[in-house]
C-alpha positions as CSV (number, residue, x, y, z in Angstrom):
1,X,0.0,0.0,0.0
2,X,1.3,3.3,-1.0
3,X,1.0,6.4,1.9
4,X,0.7,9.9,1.5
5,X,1.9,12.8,4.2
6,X,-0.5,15.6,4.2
7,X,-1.5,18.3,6.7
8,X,-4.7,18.1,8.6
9,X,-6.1,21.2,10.6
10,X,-6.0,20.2,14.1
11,X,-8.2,22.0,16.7
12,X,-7.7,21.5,20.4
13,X,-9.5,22.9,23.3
14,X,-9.8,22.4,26.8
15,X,-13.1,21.3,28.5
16,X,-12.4,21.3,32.4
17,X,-9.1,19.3,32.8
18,X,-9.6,17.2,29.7
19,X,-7.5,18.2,26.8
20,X,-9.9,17.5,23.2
21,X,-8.7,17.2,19.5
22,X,-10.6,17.4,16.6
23,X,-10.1,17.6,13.3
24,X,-12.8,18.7,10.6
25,X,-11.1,17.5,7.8
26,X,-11.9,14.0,9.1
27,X,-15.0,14.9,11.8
28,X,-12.9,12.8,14.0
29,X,-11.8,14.0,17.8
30,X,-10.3,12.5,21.2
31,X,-9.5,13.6,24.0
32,X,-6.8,13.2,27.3
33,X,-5.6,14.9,30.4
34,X,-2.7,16.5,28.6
35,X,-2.1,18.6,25.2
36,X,0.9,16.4,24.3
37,X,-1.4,13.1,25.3
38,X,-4.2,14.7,22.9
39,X,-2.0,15.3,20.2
40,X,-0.7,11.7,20.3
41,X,-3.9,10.2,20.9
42,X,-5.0,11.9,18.0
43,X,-2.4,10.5,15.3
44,X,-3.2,7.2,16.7
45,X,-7.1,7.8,15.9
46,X,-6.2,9.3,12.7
47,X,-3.7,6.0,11.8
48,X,-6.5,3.4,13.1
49,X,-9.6,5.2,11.5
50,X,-8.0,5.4,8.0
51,X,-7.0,1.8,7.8
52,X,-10.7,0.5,9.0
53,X,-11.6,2.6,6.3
54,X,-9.7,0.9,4.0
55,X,-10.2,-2.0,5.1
56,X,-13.9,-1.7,4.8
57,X,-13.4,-0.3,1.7
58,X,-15.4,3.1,2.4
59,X,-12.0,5.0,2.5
60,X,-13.3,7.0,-0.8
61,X,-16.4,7.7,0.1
62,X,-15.9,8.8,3.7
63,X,-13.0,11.3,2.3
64,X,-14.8,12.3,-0.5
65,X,-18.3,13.0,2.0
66,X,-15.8,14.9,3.9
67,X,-14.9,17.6,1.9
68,X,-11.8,15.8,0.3
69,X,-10.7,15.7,-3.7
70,X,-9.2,14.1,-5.7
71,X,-5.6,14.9,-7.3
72,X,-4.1,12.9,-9.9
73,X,-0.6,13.0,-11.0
74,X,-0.3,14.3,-15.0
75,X,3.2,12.0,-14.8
76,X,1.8,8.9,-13.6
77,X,-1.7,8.6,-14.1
78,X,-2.7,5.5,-11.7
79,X,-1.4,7.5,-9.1
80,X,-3.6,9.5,-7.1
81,X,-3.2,12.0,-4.0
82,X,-5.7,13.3,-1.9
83,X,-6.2,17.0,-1.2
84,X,-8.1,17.8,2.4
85,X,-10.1,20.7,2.4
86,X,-8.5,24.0,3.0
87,X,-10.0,26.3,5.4
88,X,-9.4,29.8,4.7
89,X,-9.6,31.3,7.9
90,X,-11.5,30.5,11.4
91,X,-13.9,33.7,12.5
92,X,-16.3,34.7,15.7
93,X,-19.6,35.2,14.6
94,X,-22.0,36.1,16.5
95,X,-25.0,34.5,16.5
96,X,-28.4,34.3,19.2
97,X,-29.5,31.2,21.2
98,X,-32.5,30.5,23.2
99,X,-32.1,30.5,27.2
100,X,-35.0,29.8,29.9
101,X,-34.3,32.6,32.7
């Protein structure tokens, strides 16, 4: 099997003392007690959920449902790379939600 090295957004908050990761290239996330344990618990997800996917053979269509394309190489046409989606920029909006006073 051939591998690819790409660059995922990774965004990581803290809730309490839990550290969480999440990624919405992938609409994948875990968590830990530490940033470092989040950010390795995380590229073990991302390793184990890609190969299940694989192995189920739904790796295409999860990526694709996720935003991902397709790139294929003009040199070597049976080769293909994925491209995740890029997010431009992150913003505050504001927006209004119900609340029960």
């Amino acid at each position: 099997m051939r591998y690819q090295k790409i660059e995922l957004t990774v965004l990581f908050k803290k809730e309490g003392k839990k550290f969480i990761a999440y990624s919405p290239a992938l609409d994948i996330s875990t968590f830990a007690n530490s940033f470092e344990k989040a950010k390795q618990r995380f590229n073990e997800l991302v390793e184990v959920f890609l190969e299940e996917l694989e192995k189920m053979g739904t790796l295409e269509d999860v990526l694709i449902e996720c935003g991902w394309t397709k790139k294929i190489d003009k040199d070597k046409p049976k080769s293909i790379n994925w491209v995740p989606p890029r997010f431009i920029t992150q913003t505050k909006e504001t927006v209004q939600i119900p609340c029960h006073v």
